[in-house]
N, C-alpha and C positions, 0 to 999 in steps of 0.2 A: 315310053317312059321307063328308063332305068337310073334306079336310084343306087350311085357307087361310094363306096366308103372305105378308107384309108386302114385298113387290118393292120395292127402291131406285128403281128406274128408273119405275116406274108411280108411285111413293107412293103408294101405297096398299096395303090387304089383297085379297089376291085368289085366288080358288080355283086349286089345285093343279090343273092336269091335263095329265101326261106328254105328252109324244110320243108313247113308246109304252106302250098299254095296262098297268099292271101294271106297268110297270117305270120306276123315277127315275135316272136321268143326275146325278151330282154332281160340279161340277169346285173344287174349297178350296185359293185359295193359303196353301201351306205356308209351312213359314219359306226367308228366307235365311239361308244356316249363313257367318255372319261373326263371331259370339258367342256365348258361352253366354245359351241361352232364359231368358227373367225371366216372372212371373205372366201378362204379359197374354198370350204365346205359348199358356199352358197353356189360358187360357179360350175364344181363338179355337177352339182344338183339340176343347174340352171340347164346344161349341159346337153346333157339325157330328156331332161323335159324338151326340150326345144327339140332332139332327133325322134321323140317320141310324136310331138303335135305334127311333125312334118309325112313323118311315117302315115301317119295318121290320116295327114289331109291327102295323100296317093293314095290311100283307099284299105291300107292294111289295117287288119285287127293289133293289134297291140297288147301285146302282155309283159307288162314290164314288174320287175320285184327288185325290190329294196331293203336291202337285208340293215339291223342294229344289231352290232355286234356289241351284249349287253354285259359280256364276259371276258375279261382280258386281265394283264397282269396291272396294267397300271389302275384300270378300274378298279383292283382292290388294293393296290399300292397308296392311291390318295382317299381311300375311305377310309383306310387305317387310320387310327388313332384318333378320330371321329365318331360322334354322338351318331352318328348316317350311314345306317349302312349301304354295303355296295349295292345292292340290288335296286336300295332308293332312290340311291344318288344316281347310278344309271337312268331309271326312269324321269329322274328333273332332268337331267340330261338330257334326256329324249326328250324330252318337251320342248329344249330351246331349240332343237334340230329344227322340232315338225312348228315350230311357230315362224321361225324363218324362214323355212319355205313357204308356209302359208304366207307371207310376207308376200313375197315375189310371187304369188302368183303362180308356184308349180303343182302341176298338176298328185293328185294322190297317187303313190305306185297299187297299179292291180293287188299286189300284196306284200307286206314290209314285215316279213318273218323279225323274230327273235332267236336271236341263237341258243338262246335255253332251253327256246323249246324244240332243239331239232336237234340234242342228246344221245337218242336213239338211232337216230339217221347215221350220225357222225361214227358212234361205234362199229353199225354195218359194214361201213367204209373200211373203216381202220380193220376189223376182222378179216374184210376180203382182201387188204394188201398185205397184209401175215401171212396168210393163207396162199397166196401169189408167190411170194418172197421180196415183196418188194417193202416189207416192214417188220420190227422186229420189237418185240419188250426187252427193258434194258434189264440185265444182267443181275443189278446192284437190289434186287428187289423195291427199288424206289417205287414201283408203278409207272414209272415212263415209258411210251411206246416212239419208235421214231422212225419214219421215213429213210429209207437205206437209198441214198441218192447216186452212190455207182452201181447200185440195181436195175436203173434204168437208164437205157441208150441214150432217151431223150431229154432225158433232164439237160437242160439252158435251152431247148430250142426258140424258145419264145422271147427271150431277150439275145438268142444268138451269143451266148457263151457255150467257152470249153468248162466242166468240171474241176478243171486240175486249176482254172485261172479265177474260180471264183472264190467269197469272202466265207470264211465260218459265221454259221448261222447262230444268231443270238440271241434267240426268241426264246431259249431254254437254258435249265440250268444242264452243263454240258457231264452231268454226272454218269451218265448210262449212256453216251456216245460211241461207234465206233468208230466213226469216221466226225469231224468237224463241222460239216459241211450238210451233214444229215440235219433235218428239223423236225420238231415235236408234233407228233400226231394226238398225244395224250401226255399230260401232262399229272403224275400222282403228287397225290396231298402232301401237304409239306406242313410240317408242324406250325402252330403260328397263326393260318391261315381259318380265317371261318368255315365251321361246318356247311352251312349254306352256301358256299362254293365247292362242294362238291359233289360228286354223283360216282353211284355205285358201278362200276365194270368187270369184265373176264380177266383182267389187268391190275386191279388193285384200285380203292376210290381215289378221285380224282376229278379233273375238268379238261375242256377239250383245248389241243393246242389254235390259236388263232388261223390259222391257211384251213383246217378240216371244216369248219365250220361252213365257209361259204360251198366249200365242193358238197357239202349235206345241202343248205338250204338252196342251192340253185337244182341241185335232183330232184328233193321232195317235190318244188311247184314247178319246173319246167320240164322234169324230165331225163334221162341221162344223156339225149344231147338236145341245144339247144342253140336259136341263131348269132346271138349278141351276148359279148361277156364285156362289161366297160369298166372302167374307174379314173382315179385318176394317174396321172404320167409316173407318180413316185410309188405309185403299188408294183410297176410292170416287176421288179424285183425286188424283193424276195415274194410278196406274196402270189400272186397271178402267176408267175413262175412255177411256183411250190403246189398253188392252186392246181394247176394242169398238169404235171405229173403226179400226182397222187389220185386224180378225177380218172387219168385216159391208163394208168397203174392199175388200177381198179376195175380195169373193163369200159367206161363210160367214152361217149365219142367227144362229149363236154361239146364245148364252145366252137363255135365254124368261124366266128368274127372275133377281133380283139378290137376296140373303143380306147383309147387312151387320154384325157383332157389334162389340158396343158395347165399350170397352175398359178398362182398370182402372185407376185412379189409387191412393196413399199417404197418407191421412191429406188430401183435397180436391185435390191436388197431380199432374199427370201426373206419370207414370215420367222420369226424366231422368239424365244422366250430369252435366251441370251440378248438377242440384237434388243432387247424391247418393244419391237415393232409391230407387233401382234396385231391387226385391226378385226376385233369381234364383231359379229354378226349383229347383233342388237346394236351396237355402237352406231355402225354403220348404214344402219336402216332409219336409225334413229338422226341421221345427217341430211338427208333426200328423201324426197317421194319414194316409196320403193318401187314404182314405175320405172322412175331415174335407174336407181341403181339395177333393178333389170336389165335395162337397156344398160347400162356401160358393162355388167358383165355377162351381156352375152353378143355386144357387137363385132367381138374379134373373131376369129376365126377358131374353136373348138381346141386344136392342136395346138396353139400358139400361147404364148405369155402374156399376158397381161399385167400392166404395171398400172398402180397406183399412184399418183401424184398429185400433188397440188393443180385444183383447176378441172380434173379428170370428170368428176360429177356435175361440173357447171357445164363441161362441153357435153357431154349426155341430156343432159336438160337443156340447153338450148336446139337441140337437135328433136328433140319430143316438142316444147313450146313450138317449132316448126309446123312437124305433124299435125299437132292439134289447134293450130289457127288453121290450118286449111281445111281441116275437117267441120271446123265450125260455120267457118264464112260457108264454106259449100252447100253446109247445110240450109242456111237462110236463102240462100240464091237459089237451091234447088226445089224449094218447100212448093207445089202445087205441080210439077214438073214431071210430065209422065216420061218414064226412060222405055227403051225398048230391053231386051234382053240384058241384066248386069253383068258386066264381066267378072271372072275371080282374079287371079292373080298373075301379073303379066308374063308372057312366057320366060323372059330373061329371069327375071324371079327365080321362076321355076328351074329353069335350067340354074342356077346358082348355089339355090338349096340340093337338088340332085348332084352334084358335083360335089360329093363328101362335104357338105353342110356348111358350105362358102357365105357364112352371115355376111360379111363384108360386102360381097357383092351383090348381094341380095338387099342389104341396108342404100349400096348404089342406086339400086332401080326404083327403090320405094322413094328416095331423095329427089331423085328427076323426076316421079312421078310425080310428088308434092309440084316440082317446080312448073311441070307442066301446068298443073289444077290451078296453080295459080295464074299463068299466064293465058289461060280461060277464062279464068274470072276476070280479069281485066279488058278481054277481049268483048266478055257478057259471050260466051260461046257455052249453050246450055247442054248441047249434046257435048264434047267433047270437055266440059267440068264435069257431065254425070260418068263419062266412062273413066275418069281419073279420080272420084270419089271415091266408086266401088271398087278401082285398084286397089287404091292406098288402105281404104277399111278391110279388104281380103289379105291383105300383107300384114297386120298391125296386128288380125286376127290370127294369123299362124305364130307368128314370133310372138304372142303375148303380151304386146307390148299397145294396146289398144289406150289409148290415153282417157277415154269415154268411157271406159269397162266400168260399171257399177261396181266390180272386186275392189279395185283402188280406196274407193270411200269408205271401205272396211278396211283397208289395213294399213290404215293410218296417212292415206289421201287428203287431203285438204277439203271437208264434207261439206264445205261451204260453197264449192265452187258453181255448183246449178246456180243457188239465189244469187250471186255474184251479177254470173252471167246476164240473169236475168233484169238486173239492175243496170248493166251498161248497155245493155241493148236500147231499154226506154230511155236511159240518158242520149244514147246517139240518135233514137227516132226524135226526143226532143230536139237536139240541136239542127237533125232534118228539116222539121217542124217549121223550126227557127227561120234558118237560109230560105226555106220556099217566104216565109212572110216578109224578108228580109230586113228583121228582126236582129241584126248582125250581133248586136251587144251581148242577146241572152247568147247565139251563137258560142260567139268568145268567150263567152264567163262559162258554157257546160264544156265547151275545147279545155278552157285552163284547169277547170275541175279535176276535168278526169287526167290530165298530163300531170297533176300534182298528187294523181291517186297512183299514178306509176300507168297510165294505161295512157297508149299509144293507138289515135285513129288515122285512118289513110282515106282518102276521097279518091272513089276510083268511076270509070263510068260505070259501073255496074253496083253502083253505092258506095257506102258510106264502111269498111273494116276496122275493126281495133284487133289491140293484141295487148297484152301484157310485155312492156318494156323491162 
């Protein structure tokens, strides 16, 4: 078993293998909490979770951390002139973050620092690249310190640029620059600005520039090197860039992997505030099961785009309503039925997720395997439905997307659905009931019942199936 995975910074695919033995190191920038999260937050999120349960089920320990970066310019840009201050508004913020993941179903990260509170960290950093020569306080007495980016050889390796062909950096105000191109390791207080965005330094008070902070909180809890650095496609530069030349500046070996998830657009279209096309997080959970929308953003391949469209969440849903008729009928036909050994998850599976985290074709084999289970149940073939039950429920169970999961009924599942169930079943042992007395009429009148209820029964030799139509 080797698990290979597609590195930004190599381009290429390349075998997984830890530091340490047995165990993966994960560091996932989180969001900035400056707005409420929209689709493509949920899928970065979705993302990591899904490489982490896989990680997971091949037997590694797992450490993954998920940083909120609760300190940024815009975060106090839109709390200006507001009854809220930033630190609050941050924090509601972060609420909608962690409520939509809990939505979908992802798992909690090992640990989800705050960048406020890794202050100290961030200044260590920034001291040792002074101290290097690989950073300098600016001039102008501002308080600004800034990354000297023809200081180091390396700087663009990781998006494979030259220096002289990249953009001026614009995450500062460019008043204490020598070069354009350099970015803000520390940023001093600026008149205007709340006391409570700042912190005292060797430098002048002040707050940390956005790129220092994750190279602090991926040290503090993993380490200064560590296996997995991810985010998504639109970080690769300026931040992840800026990230690793200031982290491996500084002495640190940082990250052996680079992750990068592809991002989601509306109808061909990025997400934009301009375009209006915005689809928020709540909006959109608020549309589908959030099983559904699980399953539609994470059935595509990690790397890849994902488009939204009219229609997009009914084909996700019809693909789970699949799934979870077979797992139902299977289970009635299997109830007394002793299996031998259960299988877990089919080897193509296997081999699909290993192959740099190939949902698609992994979503393939789970879909045949459905197909199979049911052309056993038609057969009445009790061994060969129980070893495509326990396929499909071991596959449903790594990707999250268990349609049974008691999760779902909390967060915001349709909680009715057991007593539902429970009610169509005695309706079909009646109409059962019926046929054996042949009793045709009551037969027809619980068929037309439940066809007018939207539920759809099938008479197969091995009984009697419904489904929701």
């Amino acid at each position: 078993m080797t698990v290979r995975l597609y590195d930004s910074r190599a381009a290429d695919v390349v075998d997984l293998v830890p530091l340490v033995d047995g165990h993966v190191s994960m560091y996932v920038c989180g969001p900035t909490v400056q707005s409420s999260p929209h689709i493509g937050h949920l899928r970065s999120a979705l993302v990591y979770d899904i490489w982490r349960r896989w990680l997971t089920h091949r037997g590694y320990h797992v450490t993954l951390v998920r940083n909120v970066t609760d300190i940024d310019d815009k975060v106090l840009d839109l709390a200006a002139g507001t009854d809220e201050p930033w630190w609050a508004r941050a924090y509601r913020v972060e609420l909608e973050f962690s409520a939509g993941y809990a939505a979908l179903g992802i798992l909690p990260p090992t640990y989800e620092p705050r960048a406020t509170a890794s202050i100290p960290q961030m200044q260590d950093i920034i001291a040792r690249l002074i101290e290097r020569g690989h950073a300098y306080p600016a001039a102008d007495d501002s308080g600004d310190v800034y990354f000297d980016t023809g200081s180091w050889a390396s700087y663009g390796d990781l998006t494979r640029q030259r220096r002289e062909d990249m953009v001026e950096a614009a995450d500062a105000d460019p008043r204490g620059k020598r070069d354009a191109r350099d970015f803000a390791l520390w940023k001093g207080a600026k008149a205007g600005e709340p006391s409570t965005a700042s912190w005292d330094s060797p430098w002048g008070a002040g707050r940390p520039g956005w790129h220092i902070e994750c190279s602090a909180m991926s040290r503090r809890y993993l380490g200064p090197a560590f296996d997995i650095h991810g985010g998504g496609l639109d970080l690769r530069f300026p931040h992840h860039e800026n990230e690793l030349a200031q982290s491996t500046a500084a002495g640190d070996p940082f990250a052996t992997y680079w992750l990068h998830n592809g991002l989601v657009t509306v109808g061909g279209q990025k997400m934009s505030k301009s375009l209006g096309n915005s689809i928020f997080a709540a909006d959109f959970l608020g549309s589908a099961s959030p099983v559904v929308v699980r399953y539609f953003l994470g059935a595509a391949h990690y790397r890849s785009t994902i488009d939204h469209h009219e229609g997009s969440l009914g084909e996700a849903e019809a693909a789970l309503d699949r799934i979870a008729g077979f797992l139902g009928r299977a289970v009635s036909r299997l109830e007394g039925v002793s299996l031998a050994d259960a299988p877990g998850v089919p080897d193509a599976f296997a081999a699909a997720m290993d192959d740099d985290l190939s949902v698609p074709q992994a979503l393939a084999v789970l879909h045949e395997t459905v197909r199979a289970g049911n052309a056993a149940l038609d057969a009445d073939d009790a061994e060969a439905l129980g070893t495509a039950y326990h396929q499909v429920a071991a596959m449903v169970e790594v990707l999250g997307i268990d349609p049974r999961a008691s999760h779902w009924s909390g967060a915001g599942q349709d909680a009715s659905a057991a007593p539902l169930a429970a009610l169509v079943e005695r309706l079909v042992q009646e109409r059962s009931d019926a046929r054996a007395s042949r009793d045709f009429t009551t037969a027809d009148r619980v068929r037309d019942d439940l066809a007018a209820a939207g539920i759809t029964i099938e008479d197969t030799s091995s009984g009697t199936r419904w489904s929701i139509a």
